[in-house]
C-alpha positions in Angstrom: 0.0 0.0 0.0 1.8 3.2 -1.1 0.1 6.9 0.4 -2.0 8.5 -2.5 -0.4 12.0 -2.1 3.7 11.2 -1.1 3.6 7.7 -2.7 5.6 6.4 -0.4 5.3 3.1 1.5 2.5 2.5 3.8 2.4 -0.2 6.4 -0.9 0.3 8.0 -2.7 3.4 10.0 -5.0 6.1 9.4 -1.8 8.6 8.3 0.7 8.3 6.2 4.1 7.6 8.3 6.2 10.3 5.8 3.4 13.2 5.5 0.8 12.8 7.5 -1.8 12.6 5.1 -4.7 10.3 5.5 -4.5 7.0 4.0 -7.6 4.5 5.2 -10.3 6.7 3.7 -8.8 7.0 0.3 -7.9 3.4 0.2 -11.4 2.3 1.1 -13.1 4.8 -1.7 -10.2 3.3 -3.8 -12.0 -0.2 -3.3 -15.4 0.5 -3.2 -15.1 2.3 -6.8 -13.1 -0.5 -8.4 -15.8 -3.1 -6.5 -18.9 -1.3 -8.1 -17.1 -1.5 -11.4 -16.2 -4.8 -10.6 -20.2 -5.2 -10.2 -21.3 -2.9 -13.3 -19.0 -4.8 -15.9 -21.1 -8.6 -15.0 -24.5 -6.6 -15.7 -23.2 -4.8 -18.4 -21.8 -7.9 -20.1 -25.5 -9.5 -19.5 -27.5 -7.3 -21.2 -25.2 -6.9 -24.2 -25.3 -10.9 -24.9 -29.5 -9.9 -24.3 -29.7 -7.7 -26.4 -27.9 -9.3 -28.9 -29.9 -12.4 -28.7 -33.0 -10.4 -29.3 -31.9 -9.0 -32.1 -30.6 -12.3 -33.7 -34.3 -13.9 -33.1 -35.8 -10.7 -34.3 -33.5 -11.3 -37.7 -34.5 -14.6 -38.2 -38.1 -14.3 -37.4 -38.2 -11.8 -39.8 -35.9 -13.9 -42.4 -38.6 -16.9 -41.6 -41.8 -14.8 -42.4 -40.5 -13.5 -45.8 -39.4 -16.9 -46.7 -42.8 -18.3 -45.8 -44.6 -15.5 -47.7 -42.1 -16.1 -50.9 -39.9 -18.6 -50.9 -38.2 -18.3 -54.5 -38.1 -14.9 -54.0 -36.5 -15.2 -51.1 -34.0 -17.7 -51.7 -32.4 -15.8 -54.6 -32.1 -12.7 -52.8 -30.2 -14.3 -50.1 -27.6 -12.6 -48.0 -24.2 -13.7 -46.3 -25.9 -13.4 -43.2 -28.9 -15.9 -44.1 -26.1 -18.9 -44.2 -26.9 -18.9 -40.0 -30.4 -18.5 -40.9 -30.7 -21.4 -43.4 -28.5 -23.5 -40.6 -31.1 -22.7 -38.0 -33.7 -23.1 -40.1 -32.4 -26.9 -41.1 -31.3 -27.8 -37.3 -34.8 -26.9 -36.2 -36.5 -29.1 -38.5 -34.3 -31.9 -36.9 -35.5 -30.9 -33.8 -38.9 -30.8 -34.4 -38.9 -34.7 -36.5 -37.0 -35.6 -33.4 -40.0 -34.2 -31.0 -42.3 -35.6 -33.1 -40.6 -39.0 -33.0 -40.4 -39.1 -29.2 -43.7 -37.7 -28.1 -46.0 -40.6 -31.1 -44.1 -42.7 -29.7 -45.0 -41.7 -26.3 -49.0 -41.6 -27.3 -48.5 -45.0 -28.6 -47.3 -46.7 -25.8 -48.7 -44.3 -23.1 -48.9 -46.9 -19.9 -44.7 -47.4 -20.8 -41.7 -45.6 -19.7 -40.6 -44.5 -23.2 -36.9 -43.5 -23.2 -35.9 -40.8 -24.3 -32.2 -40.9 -25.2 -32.9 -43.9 -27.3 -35.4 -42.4 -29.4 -34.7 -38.4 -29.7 -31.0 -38.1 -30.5 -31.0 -41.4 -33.2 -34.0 -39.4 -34.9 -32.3 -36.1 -34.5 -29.0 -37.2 -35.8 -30.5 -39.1 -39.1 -32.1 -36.4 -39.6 -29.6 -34.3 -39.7 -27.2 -36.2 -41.7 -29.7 -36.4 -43.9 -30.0 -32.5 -44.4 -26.3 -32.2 -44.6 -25.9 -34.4 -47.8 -28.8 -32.9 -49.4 -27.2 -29.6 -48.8 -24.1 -31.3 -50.4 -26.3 -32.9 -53.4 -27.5 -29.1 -53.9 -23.7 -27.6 -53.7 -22.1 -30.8 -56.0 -24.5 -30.6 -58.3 -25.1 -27.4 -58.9 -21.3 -26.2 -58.8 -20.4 -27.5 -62.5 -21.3 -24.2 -64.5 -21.5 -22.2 -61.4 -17.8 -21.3 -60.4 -18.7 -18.4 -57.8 -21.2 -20.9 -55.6 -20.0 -21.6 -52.2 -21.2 -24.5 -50.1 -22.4 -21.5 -47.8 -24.6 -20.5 -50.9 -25.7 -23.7 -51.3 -26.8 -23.9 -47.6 -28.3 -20.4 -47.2 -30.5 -21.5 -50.8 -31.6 -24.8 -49.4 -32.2 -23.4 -45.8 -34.4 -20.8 -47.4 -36.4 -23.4 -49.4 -36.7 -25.7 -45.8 -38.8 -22.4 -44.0 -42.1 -24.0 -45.2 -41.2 -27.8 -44.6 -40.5 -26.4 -41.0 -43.5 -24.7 -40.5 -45.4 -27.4 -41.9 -43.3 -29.7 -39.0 -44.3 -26.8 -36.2 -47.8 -27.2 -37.0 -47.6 -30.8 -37.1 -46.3 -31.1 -33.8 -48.9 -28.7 -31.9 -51.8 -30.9 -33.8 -49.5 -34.0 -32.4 -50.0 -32.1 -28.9 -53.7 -31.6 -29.3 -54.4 -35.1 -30.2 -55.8 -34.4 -33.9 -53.8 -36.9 -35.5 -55.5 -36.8 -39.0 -54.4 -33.4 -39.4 -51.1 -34.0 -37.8 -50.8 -37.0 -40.3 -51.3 -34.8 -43.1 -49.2 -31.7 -42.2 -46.3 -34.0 -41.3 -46.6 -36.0 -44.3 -46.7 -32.5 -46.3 -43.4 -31.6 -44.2 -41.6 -34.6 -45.7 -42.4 -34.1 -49.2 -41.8 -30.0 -49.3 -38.1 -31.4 -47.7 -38.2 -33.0 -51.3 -39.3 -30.5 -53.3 -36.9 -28.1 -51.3 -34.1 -30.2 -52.8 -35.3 -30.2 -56.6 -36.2 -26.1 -56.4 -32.5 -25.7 -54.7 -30.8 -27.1 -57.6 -33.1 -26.3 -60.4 -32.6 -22.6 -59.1 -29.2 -23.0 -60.4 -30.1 -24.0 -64.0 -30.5 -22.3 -66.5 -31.0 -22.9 -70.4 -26.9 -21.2 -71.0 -25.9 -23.1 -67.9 -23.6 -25.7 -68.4 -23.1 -28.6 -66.8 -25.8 -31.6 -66.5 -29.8 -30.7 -66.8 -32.1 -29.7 -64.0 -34.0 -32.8 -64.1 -30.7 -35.4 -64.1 -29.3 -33.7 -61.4 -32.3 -34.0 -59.3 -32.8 -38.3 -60.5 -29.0 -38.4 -59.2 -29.9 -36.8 -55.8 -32.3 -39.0 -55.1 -30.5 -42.2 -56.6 -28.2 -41.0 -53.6 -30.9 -40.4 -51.3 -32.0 -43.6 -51.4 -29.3 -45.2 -51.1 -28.3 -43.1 -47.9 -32.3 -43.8 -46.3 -31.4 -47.7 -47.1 -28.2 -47.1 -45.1 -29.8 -45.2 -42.5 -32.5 -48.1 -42.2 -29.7 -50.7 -41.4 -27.8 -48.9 -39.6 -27.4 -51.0 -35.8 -28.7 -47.5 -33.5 -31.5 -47.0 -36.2 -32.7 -50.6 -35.5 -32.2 -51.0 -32.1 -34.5 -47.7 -32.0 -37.2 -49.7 -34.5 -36.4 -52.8 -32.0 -37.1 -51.1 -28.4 -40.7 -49.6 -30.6 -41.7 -52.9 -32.1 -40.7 -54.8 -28.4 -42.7 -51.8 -26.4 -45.7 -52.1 -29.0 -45.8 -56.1 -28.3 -47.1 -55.5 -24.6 
């Protein structure tokens, strides 16, 4: 401790040993200002991050209503920003087949303890590999006559398209909740075939009569050649049928 007006060496005391000036007071405001900022900086830091949340969902809300309203328009007039978008966009529609997933089969077999590790994350995860290599089918295809796209590009185009196969999942899920499974049949059957449709308007999007490179309709037969193939793999996959197993041994009781 060193005295605020002589700087010299302080060992303790009200005065400073080498002027006389007082020391304890000056200390203690010393302290109690660098606590309070101490304080401050912790609140401040909070409501930056809160603010900056809110803005985020406000941008993506906004990004999800225009590509509801217009999704071609949308997805052409996408910007670098709507790459995190489309990846939101794409994670919660694994999120929300996952949900889905668990809480039938919790309606199903509703006198059972259903778990949920074993049937959330296998769906999720599927799921999600299964967006990522249509996202790749999109960018592969699509790149031969296209030397500027970018697998982001790809992404933030195919996200776009996935807004209405998501919102078609939402609603599926609250009529799940509700109980009114012939609509919640329908919407989630809708949801699986706009993911489809996403993937053919993605790459036809990047096809054009001058564009080189292999036609609209090719490309899409190839992506879902590959498709199939991956869903076969998927099927016999050892998690994918112990998840099929523990339904088919719960539905046996």
């Amino acid at each position: 401790m060193t005295c605020p007006k002589c700087n010299a060496a302080h060992d303790g005391g009200k005065f400073c040993g080498n002027c006389g000036s007082p020391v304890e007071g000056n200390v203690a405001h010393t302290q109690s200002a660098g606590e309070a900022a101490a304080t401050a900086a912790p609140m401040y830091d909070s409501e930056t991050t809160f603010e900056k949340l809110k803005q985020s969902s406000q941008n993506y809300m906004g990004y999800f209503l225009d590509g509801l309203k217009n999704p071609t328009k949308k997805s052409h007039n996408t910007s670098p920003n709507d790459f995190v978008n489309g990846t939101i966009t794409l994670v919660l529609y694994a999120l929300l087949f996952a949900a889905i997933g668990y809480t039938a089969s919790s309606k199903v077999m509703m006198y059972f303890d259903v778990p949920f590790l074993s049937i959330f994350f296998p769906i999720f995860m599927y799921t999600a590999i299964l967006l990522v290599i249509m996202t790749a089918l999109v960018f592969g295809l699509s790149k031969p006559g296209n030397s500027q796209l970018t697998f982001k590009g790809a992404l933030s185009r195919f996200g776009t398209f996935m807004i209405l196969p998501a919102a078609f999942l939402l609603v599926g899920f609250v009529f799940l909740l509700l109980n009114v499974f012939s609509l919640f049949a329908i919407t989630t059957g809708l949801a699986v075939l706009t993911m489809f449709v996403a993937l053919t308007f993605s790459i036809y999007s990047y096809k054009r009569e001058d564009t080189p490179g292999l036609d609209a309709l090719y490309s899409s037969l190839i992506a879902y050649v590959v498709l199939l193939v991956v869903l076969q793999a998927i099927a016999e996959n050892a998690v994918f049928g112990d998840l099929l197993e523990t339904i088919e041994t719960f539905s046996n009781f």
